[in-house]
C-alpha positions as CSV (number, residue, x, y, z in Angstrom):
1,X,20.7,0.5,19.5
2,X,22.0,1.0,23.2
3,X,19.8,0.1,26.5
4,X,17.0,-1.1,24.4
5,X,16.2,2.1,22.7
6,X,16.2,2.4,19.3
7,X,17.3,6.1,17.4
8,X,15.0,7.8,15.0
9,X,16.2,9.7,12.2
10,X,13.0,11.1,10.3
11,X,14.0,12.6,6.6
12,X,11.7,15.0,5.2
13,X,10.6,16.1,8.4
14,X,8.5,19.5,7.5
15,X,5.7,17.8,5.9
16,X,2.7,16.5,7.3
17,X,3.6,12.9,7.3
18,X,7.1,14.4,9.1
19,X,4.9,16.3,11.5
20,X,2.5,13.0,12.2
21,X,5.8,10.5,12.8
22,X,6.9,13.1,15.3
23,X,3.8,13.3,17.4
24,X,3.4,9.6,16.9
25,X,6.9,8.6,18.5
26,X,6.2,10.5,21.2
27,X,4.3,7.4,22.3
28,X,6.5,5.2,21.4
29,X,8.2,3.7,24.6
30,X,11.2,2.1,23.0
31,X,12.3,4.9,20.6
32,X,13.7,8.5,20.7
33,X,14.5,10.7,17.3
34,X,17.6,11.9,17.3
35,X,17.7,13.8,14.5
36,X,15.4,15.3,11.5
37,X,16.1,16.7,8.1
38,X,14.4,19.3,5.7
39,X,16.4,20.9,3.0
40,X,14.4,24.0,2.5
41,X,14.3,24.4,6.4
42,X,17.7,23.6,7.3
43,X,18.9,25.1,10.4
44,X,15.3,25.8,12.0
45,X,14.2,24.2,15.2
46,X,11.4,22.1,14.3
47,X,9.1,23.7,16.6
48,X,9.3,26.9,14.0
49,X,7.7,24.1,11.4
50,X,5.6,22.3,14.2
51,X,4.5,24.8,16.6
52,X,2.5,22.1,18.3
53,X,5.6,20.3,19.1
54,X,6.5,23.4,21.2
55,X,8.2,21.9,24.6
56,X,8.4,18.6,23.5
57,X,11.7,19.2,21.3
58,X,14.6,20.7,20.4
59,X,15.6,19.0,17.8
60,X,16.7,21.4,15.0
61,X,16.9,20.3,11.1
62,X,20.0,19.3,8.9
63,X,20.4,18.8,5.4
64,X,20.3,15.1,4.4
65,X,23.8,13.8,4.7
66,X,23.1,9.9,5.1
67,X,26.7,9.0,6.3
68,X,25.9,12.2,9.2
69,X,22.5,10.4,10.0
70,X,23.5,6.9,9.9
71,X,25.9,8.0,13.3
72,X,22.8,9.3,14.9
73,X,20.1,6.6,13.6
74,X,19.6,3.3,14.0
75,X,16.5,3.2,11.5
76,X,15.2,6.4,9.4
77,X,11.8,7.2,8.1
78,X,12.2,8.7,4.6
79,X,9.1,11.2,3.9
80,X,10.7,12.6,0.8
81,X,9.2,13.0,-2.6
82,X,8.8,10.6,-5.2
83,X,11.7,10.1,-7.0
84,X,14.1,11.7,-4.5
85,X,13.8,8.7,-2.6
86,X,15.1,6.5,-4.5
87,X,18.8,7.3,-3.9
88,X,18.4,8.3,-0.2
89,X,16.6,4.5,0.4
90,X,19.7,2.9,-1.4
91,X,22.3,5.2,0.8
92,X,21.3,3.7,3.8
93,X,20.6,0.4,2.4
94,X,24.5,0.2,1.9
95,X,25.0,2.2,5.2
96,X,23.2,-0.8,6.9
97,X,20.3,1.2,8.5
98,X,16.6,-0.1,8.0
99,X,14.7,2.2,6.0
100,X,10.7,2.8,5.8
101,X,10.2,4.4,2.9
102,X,6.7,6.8,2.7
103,X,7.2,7.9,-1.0
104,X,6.1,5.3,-3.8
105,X,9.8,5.0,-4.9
106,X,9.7,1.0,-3.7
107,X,6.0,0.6,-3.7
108,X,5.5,-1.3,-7.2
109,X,8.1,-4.4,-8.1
110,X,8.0,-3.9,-11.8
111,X,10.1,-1.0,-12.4
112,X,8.4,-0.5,-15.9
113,X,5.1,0.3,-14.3
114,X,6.8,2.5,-12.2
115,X,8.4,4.4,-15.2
116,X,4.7,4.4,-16.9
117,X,2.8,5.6,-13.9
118,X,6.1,7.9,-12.3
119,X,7.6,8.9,-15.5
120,X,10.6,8.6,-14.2
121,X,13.0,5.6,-14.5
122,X,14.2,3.7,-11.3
123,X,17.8,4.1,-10.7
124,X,17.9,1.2,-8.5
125,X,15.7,-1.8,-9.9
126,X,17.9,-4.4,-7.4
127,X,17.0,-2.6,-4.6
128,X,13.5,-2.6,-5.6
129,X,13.4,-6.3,-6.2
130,X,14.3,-6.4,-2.2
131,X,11.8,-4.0,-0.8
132,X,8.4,-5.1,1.3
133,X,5.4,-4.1,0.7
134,X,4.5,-2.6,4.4
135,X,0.6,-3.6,4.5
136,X,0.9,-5.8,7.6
137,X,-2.6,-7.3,7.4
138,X,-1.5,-9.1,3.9
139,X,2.6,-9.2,4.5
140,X,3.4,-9.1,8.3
141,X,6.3,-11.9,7.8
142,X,7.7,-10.7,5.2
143,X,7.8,-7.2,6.8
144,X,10.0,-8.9,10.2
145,X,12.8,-9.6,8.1
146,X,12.8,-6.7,5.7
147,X,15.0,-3.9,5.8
148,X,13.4,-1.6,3.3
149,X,9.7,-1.6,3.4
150,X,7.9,0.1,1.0
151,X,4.7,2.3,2.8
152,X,1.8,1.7,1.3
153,X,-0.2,5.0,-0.2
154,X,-3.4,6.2,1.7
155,X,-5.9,5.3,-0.9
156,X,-4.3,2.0,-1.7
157,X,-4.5,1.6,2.4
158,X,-8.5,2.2,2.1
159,X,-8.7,0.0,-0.9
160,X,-6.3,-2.9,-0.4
161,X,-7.7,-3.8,2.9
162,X,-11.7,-3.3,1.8
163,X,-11.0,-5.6,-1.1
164,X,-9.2,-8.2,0.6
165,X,-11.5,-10.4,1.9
166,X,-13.6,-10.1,-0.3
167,X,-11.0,-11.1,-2.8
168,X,-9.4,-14.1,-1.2
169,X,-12.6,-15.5,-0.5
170,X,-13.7,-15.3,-4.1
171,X,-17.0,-13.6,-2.7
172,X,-16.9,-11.4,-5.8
173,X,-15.8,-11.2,-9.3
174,X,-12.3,-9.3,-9.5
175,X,-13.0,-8.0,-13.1
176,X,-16.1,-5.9,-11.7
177,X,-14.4,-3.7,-9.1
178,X,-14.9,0.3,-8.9
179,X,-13.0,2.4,-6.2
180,X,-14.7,5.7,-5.6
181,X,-12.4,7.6,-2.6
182,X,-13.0,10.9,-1.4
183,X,-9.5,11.8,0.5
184,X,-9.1,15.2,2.5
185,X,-6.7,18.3,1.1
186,X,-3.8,16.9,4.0
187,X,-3.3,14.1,1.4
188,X,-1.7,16.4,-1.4
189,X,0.6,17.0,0.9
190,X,1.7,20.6,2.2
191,X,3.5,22.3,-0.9
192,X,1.6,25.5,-1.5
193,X,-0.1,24.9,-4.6
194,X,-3.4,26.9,-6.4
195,X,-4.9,24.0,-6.7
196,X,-5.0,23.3,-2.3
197,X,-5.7,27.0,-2.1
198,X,-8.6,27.7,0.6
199,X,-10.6,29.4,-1.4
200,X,-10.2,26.7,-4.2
201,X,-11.3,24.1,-1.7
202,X,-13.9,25.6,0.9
203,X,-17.6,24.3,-0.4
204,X,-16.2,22.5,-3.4
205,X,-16.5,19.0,-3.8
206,X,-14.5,17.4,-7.3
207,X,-13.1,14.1,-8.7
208,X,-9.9,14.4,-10.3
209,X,-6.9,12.2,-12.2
210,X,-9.9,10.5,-13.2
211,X,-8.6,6.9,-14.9
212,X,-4.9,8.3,-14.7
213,X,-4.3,8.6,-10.5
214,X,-1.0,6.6,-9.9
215,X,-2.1,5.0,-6.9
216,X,-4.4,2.9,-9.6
217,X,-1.5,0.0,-10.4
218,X,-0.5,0.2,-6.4
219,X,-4.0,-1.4,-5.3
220,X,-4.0,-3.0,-8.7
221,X,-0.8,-5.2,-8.2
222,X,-1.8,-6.2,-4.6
223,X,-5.7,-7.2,-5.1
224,X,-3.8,-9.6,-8.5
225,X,-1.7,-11.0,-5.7
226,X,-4.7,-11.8,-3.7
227,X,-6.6,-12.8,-6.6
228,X,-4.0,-14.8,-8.1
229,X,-4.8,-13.6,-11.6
230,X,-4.3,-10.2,-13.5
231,X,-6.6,-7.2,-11.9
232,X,-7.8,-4.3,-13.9
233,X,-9.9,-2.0,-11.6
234,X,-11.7,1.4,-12.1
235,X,-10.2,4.1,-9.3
236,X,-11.5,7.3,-8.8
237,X,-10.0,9.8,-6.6
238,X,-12.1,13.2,-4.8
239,X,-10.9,16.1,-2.9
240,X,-13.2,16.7,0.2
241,X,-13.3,20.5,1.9
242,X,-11.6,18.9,4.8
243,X,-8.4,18.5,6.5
244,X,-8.1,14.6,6.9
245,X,-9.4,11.1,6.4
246,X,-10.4,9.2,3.5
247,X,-13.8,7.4,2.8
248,X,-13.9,4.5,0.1
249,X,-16.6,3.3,-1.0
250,X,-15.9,-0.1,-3.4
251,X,-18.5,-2.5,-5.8
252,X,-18.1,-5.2,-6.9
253,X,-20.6,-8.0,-8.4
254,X,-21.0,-10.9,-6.0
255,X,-19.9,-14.3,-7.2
256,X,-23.0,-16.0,-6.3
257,X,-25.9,-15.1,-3.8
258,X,-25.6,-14.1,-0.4
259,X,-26.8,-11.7,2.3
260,X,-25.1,-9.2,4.5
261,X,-24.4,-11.6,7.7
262,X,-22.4,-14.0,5.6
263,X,-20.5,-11.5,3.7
264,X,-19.8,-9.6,7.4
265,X,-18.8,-13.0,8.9
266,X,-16.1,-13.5,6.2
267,X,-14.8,-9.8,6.8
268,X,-14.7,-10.8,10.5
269,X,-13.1,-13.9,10.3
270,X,-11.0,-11.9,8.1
271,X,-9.8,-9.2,10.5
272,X,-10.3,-10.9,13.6
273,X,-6.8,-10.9,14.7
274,X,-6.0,-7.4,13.1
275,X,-5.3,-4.7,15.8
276,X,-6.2,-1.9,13.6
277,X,-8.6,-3.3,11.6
278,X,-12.6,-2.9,12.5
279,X,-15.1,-4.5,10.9
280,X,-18.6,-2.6,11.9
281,X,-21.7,-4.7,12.9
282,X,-24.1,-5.3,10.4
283,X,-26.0,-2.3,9.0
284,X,-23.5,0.4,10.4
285,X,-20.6,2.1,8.2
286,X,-17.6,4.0,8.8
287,X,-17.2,7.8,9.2
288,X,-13.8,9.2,9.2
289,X,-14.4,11.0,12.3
290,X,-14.4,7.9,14.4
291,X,-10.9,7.6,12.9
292,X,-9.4,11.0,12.9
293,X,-5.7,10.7,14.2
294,X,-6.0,7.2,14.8
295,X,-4.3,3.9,12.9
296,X,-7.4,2.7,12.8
297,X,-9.6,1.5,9.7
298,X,-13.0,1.1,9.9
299,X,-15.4,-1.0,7.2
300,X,-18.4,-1.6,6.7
301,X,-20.1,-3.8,4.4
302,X,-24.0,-4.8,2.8
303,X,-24.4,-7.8,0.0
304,X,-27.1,-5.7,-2.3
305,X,-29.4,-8.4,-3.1
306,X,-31.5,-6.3,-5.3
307,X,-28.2,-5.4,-7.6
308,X,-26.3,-8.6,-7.2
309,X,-23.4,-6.2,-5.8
310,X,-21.2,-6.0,-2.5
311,X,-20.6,-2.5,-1.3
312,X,-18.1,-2.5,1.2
313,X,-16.9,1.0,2.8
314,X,-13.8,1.8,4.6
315,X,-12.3,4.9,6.7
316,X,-9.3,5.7,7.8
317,X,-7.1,8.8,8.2
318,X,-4.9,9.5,5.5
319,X,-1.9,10.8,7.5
320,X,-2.4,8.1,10.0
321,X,-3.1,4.7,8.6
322,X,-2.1,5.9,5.5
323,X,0.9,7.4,6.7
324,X,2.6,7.7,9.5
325,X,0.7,5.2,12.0
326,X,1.5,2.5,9.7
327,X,4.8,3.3,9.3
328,X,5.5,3.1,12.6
329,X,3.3,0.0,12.7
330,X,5.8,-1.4,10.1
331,X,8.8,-0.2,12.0
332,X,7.4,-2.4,15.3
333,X,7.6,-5.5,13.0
334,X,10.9,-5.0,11.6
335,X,12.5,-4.2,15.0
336,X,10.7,-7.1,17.0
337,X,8.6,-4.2,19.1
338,X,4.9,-4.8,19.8
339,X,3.1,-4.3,16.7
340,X,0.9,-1.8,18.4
341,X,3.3,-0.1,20.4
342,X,2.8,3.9,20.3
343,X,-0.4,3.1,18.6
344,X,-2.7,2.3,21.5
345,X,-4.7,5.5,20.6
346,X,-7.8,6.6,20.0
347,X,-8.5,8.9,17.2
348,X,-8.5,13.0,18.0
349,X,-12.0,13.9,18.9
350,X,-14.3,15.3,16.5
């Protein structure tokens, strides 16, 4: 780092996430990306793959050569694909260069329940041992002095931080949760598939990976953290006809009796310090176009008293806070920036 400002190397840069960390940085007063990969569009300016970047770069992808980027980067973003990770995260690791990593390669610490849920054994278990778990609402300190942070995935973002006060606080019994998310197409990511099609998508509404979704032992092995004891949870992932954002909306029975202003005031005490968390008043809940393009999440909550249950809801936009925003969020804290710095946004309007 020279004069104070830190070099960007993004890796993966023609996907959405890729996209979103460049516009993000743009904010960013401290930083400046000085070079971006893509393997299938090596050699094209990234404004042919971002049109909307269009004056505001001319940046041009390379293949990823991590000895070539480590002379350009002082920290990289890898936005590669599970399982390619892996070695590119390591590479760096040994070049020295602090690494937030956006696929799940570092995400779980058991590296047999990444096997299970991946299929694919982890080439480098020690590494993963090392590697933070980038929610900063749960793990900010540990996240200072990491230099591999694992980015959290965009339902387990929605999840994780709807659960967590409600699990700390013991306010509800952890063997009775159910996770029902409804996640926009952007969060498949932008490989042309049948499945992401328009005409598959447009007016169709459908749950899928039902029971088998591999972001299920992600939320699962934090909330047992929280919880202190083993977690076994019941996640269930929808595609919504649009282009962002992810509603949850989470049960669970309540551990004893209690109405909606206490179970609001421990979600406020909860978050009252968080930059990017926002707990709604009493009675109100989150729509994800109040948080569209922002690293915002919104929740809501109501203690059913008629049902025994709490329903708690949370927003937030899956390329954003479950992306990109909080991997730059996680990037502040491990380069002593402002946590919120190139974050002070509001979301894109509706």
């Amino acid at each position: 780092m020279k004069n104070g400002e830190l070099k960007i190397a993004i890796v993966g840069s023609s996907g959405y996430t890729g996209g979103e960390l460049y516009r993000i940085l743009l904010h960013h007063p401290g930083v400046t990306v000085t070079a971006v990969t893509s393997e299938r569009s090596a050699g094209k300016p990234l404004t042919d793959i971002f049109p909307h970047l269009l004056g505001l770069t001319d940046l041009v992808c390379e293949p990823l050569d991590p000895k070539a980027i480590a002379k350009k980067a002082d920290f990289v973003f890898l936005a590669l694909p599970h399982v390619t990770a892996q070695t590119a995260a390591y590479r760096f690791h040994e070049l020295g260069v602090k690494v937030v990593d956006l696929s799940a390669d570092y995400r779980l610490a058991d590296a047999a329940v990444y096997e299970k849920w991946y299929e694919h054994g982890h080439q480098h278990p020690d590494l993963l041992k090392s590697a933070v778990y980038g929610l900063p609402e749960l793990h900010r300190e540990k996240i200072r002095k990491a230099s591999l942070t694992a980015n959290p995935g965009c339902y387990p973002t929605s999840a994780i931080l709807g659960l967590a006060p409600a699990v700390a606080k013991k306010l509800i019994d952890s063997s009775t949760i159910v996770i029902d998310s409804k996640s926009g197409v952007s969060g498949a990511g932008r490989s042309v598939s049948l499945a992401h099609h328009y005409p598959e998508v447009n007016e169709g509404f459908m749950a899928y990976k039902v029971g088998t979704h591999r972001h299920t032992p992600e939320i699962e092995q934090e909330i047992s953290l929280i919880a202190g004891v083993v977690v076994t949870l019941s996640f269930t992932p929808h595609l919504v006809p649009m282009n962002r954002g992810i509603l949850s909306t989470i049960y669970g029975k309540l551990a004893s009796p209690i109405d909606t202003e206490r179970l609001h005031a421990a979600y406020h005490a909860f978050y009252e310090n968080e930059p990017f968390v926002r707990v709604l008043p009493p009675g109100q809940f989150p729509n994800v176009r109040n948080v569209r393009g922002s690293n915002f999440c919104d929740i809501g909550v109501h203690a059913d008293g008629r049902t025994g249950r709490a329903v708690i809801v949370t927003a937030i936009d899956n390329l954003v806070k479950g992306a990109s925003g909080q991997a730059v969020q996680n990037m502040n804290l491990m380069m002593g920036f402002a946590e919120t710095a190139g974050l002070k946004f509001a979301g894109l309007f509706p």
